[in-house]
N, C-alpha and C positions, 0 to 999 in steps of 0.2 A: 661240346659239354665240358665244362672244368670241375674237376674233383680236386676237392678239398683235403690239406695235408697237414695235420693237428701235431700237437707237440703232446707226449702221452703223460710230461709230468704238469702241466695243466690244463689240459683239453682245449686251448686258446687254436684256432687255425693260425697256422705259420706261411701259408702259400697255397696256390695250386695249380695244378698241369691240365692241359688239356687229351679230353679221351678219343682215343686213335679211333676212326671210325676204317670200314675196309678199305676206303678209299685211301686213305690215310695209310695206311698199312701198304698199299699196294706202293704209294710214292716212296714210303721210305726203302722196302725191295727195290723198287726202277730203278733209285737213287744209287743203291749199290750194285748193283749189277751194272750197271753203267760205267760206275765207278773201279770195278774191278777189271775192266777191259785194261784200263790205263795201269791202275796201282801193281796190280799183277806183272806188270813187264818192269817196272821198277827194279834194280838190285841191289839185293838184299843188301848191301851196307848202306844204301842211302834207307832203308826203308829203317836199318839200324839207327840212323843217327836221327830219322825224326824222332824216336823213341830214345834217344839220350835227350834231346831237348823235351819229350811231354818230362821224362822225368826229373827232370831239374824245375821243368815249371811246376807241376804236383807239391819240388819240393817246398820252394817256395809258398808255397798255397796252402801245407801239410796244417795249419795251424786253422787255417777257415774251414778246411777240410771236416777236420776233427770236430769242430763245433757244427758244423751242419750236421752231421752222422749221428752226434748227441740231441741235438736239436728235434730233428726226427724218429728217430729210434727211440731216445733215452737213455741211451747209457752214460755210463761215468764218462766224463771228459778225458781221463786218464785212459781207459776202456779205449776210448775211440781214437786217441792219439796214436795207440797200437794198432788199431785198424788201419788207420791209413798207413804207418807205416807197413805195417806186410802187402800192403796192396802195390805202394812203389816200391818195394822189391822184387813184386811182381813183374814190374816194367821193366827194372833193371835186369831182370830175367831175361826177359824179351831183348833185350839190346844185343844182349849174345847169338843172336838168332845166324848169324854168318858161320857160327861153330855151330850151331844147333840143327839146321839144313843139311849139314854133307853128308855124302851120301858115302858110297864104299864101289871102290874099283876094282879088276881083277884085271891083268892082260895073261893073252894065252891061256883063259880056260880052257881053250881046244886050240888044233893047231891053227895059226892064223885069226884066232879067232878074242875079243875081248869084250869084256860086261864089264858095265857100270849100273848103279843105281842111282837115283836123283829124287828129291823130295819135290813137292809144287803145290800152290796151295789149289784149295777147291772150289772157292765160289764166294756167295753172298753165306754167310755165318750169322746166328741169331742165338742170343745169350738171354734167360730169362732167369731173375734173379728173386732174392728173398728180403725180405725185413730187416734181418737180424744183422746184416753186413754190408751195410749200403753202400760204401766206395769197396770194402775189398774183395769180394763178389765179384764185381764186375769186370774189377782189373786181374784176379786170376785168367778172363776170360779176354776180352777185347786187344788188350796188348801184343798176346802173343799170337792170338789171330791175323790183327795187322801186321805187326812184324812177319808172320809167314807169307805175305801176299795178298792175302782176303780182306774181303770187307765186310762190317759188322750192322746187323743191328740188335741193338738193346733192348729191350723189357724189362725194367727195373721192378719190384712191387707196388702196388698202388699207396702202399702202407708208407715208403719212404722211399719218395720218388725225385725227389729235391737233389738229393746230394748227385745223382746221376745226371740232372743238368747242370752241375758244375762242374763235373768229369770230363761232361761233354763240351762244355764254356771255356775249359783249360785246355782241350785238345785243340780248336780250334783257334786259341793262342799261339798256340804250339806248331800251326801252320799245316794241320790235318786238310788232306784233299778234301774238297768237296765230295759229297758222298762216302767216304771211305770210312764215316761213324756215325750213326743214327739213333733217335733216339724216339721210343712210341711208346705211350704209355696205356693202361686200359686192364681190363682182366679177362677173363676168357675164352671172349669172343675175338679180343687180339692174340691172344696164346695161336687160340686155335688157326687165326687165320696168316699167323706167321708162320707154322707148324707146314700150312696147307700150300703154300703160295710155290708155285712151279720154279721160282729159282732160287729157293733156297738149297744150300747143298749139306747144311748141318746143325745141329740143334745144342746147344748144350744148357744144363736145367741143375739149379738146385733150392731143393725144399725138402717137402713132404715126401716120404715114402710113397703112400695111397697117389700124391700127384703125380710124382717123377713117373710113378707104373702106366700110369697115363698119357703121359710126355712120351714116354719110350713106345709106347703102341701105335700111337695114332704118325709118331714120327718113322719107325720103321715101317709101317703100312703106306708112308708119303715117299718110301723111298729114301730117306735121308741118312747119312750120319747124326749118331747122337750119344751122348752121355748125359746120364741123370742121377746126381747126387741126390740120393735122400735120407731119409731120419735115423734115429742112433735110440740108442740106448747104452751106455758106457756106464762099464764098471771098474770100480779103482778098489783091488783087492789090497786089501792092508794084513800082513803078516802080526805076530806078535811084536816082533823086532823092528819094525816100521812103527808102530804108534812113537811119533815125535811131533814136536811145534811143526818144525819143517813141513810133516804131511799133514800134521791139521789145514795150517795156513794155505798149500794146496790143495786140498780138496774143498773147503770153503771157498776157496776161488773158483776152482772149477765147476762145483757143484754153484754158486749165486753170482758169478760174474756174468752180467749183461741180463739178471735176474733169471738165469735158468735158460734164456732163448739160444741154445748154440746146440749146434747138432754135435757137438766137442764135449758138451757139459758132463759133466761127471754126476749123475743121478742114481746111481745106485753103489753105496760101498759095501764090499763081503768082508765081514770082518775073520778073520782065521783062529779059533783057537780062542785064549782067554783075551785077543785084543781088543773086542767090543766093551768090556769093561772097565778100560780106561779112555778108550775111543771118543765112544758115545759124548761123553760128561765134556771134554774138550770139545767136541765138533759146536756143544748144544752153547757151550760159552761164548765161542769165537762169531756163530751164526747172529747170536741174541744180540753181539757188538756191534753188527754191521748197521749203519747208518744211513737210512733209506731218504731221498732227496731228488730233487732236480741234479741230472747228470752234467750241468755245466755249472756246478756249485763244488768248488775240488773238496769241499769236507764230506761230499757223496761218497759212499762204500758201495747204495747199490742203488737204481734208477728206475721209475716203474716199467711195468711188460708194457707191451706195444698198445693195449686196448681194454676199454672194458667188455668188452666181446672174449679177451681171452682170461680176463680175472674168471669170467664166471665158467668159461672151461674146465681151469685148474682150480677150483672151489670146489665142481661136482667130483674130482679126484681125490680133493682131500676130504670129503664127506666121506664118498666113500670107502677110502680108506679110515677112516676112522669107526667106522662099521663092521669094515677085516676083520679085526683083532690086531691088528698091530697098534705096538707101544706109541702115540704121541707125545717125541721127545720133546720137542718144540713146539707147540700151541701156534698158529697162525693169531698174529696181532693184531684186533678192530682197530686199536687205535692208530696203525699204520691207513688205514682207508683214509682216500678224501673224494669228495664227492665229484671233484673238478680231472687230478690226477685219476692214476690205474696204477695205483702203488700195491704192492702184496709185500707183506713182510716173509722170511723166509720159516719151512717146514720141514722139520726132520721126525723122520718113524721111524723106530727101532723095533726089532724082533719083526720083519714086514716078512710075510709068506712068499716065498722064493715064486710060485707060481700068482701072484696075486698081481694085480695089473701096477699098484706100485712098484713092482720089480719089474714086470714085464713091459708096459707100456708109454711110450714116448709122452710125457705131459709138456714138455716145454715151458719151464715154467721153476720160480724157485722151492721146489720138492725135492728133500733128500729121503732116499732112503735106505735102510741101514740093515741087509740080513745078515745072518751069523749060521757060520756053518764050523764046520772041526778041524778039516784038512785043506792045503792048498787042492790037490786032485778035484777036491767037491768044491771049490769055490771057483775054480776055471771049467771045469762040467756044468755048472750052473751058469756062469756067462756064456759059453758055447751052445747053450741051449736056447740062446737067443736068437727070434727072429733078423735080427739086425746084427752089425758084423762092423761098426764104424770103426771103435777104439776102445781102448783099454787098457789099463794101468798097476804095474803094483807100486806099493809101498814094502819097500826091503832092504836088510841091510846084507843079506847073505847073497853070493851071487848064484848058487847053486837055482834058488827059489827064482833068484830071477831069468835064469836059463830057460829052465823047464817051464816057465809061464811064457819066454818071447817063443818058445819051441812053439806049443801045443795051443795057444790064444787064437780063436781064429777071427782077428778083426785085420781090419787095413792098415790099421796103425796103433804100434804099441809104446807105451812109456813106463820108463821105469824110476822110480821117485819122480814123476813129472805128472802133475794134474792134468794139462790140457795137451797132449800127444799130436800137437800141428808140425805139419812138415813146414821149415822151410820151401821155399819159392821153385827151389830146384830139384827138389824130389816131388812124388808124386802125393796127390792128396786124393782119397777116398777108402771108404771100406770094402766090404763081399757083402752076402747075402741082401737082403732086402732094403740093404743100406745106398746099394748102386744098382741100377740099369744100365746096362752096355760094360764095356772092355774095359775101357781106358778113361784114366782119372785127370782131375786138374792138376796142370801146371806141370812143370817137370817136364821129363823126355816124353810122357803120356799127352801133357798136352800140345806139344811139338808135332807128337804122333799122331793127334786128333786132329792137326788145322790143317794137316800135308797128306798128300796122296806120293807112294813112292810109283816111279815109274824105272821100269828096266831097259838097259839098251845094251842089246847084242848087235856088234855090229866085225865086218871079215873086211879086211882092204887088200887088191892083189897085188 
């Protein structure tokens, strides 16, 4: 069966893939289990340098790249330009994998006697990925998989599954082993039957909170490794001494870039103090400017959400938000609707009830909202009281403010004057609480540590 792949700024179908039946599921596992016999005894500088070649060829491709990501998703061409580049620094990550593998020696722990540790990779790996970041998604994941040994298969979204057969079309340029990259599309009746399949040795998943919870049961009941990134809610406290252009202009971007879909997005700002009264009037100016369009038109600011399945999501949000009590700084625009697109113009609420699902709840989508509290202590009390634990931000000029906010924050990743708090390639990426399932996060020494199994060897010679 072939499911069809629409483009969200005019509902036109762009393409479609075919849906993995179990059968189908079952070849792409044989294919890498097969394939791992071989890749696996590979070493690791040769497996380094197919991974300087994928990445010279990505880069060369960065430009097609970009417009497919747009094409699918919708975002700004600009947007997605930066997508693909943090995904091939992803790769370039992985190229380092010969430094990234060593292990740690001792001689003469005991008399006669010496340890080492050694890393190796695990098996067949299976990546199931989201919407909102079609190539850099996956290249968090697959690259540095392969580069450790293992072999991969993918699960792209059904939503924007395209740009993953070009990932996969450039690796295979790139002179990827047979079997050592897979690609099956479907939803979750192939989740599940990747999830289940006896030679899978680990899982790694980013979305939804509610789904990852899911991913992570059904996967550690299968016995597997796994890590599962999920949803946010991020808050970008602004001090009084923080209201500038600089933090408007970021947190408009972080709060409506890629229209609100980023589990990065800045959706909720505390304002401290009397900063909400000059705040607000900025935020509501700079929001009203943004120029909503097809995301491969560069005078786009912002490109519609993925669907009209999720316009009418984050509608019943801004309804009922507007039922709260909270201030409607921003009016949602009819005349941004078109009947063909899934455009939303953007929404900002002011005075929103710290406990009210505007503040609390993940909309995905372009919703800001704006409470106001007196002190920093009450405006990081109030993001710590959050189920979710991604990221989080201030705006400040004093450093004092900004100490005691990276001290006491309890998310995975903090910024400071920085709207969207992403780690580079080679640090770790993820939050705590119900933002992750499992230990260990993307990319980084985390996901080094995720694709490798360490093994010890004590060994006595006479």
């Amino acid at each position: 069966m072939q499911m069809p792949v629409t483009d969200p700024a005019t509902g036109l179908e762009i393409g479609s893939v075919a849906v993995a039946q179990s059968d189908d599921v079952a070849r792409a596992v044989d294919a890498a289990s097969q394939a791992f016999a071989t890749w696996s005894r590979v070493p690791v500088v040769e497996r380094a340098r197919l991974m300087l070649r994928y990445a010279d060829a990505l880069e060369r491709r960065h430009g097609e790249i970009a417009r497919s990501v747009s094409r699918e998703n919708g975002k700004t061409i600009a947007d997605a330009r930066a997508e693909a580049r943090r995904g091939i620094e992803a790769v370039e990550f992985a190229c380092g994998m010969p430094s990234l593998m060593m292990g740690d020696a001792l001689s003469d722990v005991a008399r006669g006697v010496d340890s080492m540790s050694v890393r190796y990779p695990l098996g067949v790996c299976i990546g199931i990925t989201p919407f909102n970041f079609p190539s850099m998604i996956p290249l968090w994941m697959f690259p540095i998989a392969i580069a450790a040994g293992n072999t991969f298969v993918l699960k792209p979204s059904p939503q924007t599954p395209l740009t993953a057969e070009l990932l996969a079309q450039v690796a295979r340029e790139a002179k990827f082993p047979d079997g050592v990259l897979n690609v099956v599309h479907g939803g979750v009746d192939t989740v599940n039957a990747l999830i289940d399949h006896p030679r899978v040795a680990a899982v790694s998943f980013v979305g939804s909170s509610s789904v990852a919870k899911l991913v992570h049961e059904r996967a550690v009941q299968a016995r597997k490794r796994v890590q599962a990134l999920g949803g946010a809610k991020n808050y970008l406290i602004v001090m009084p001494d923080g209201v500038k252009q600089s933090s408007v202009d970021a947190i408009v971007s972080s709060a409506f870039g890629g229209a609100g879909q980023r589990c990065l997005a800045g959706s909720v700002v505390v304002a401290v103090g009397n900063a909400g009264e000059r705040l607000v009037p900025m935020l509501v100016e700079a929001a009203r400017g943004l120029r909503l369009g097809c995301g491969l038109d560069a005078n786009t600011d912002m490109g519609p959400v993925i669907s009209h399945e999720a316009i009418a999501r984050i509608d019943g949000y801004v309804e009922r938000g507007q039922k709260s009590g909270a201030t409607l700084a921003l009016a949602p625009d009819p005349a941004a609707r078109d009947a063909k697109g899934s455009f939303l113009a953007p929404v900002i609420f002011d005075r929103v009830d710290p406990g009210s699902e505007l503040a609390r709840e993940e909309i995905f989508g372009p919703v800001l909202a704006v409470v106001r509290v007196s002190t920093l202590e009450e405006a990081i009390d109030l993001a710590n009281a959050s189920r979710y634990g991604n990221a989080s931000s201030i705006f400040t000029s004093d450093g004092g403010s900004a100490r005691t906010f990276s001290n006491r924050i309890e998310v995975g990743m903090v910024g400071v004057n920085i709207g969207v708090a992403a780690p580079m390639s080679f640090f770790p990426f993820g939050g705590v609480k119900d933002s992750i399932f499992g230990d260990l996060r993307c990319h980084g020494k985390d996901g080094v540590a995720f694709y490798t199994q360490q093994r010890v060897i004590v060994s006595r010679w006479p």
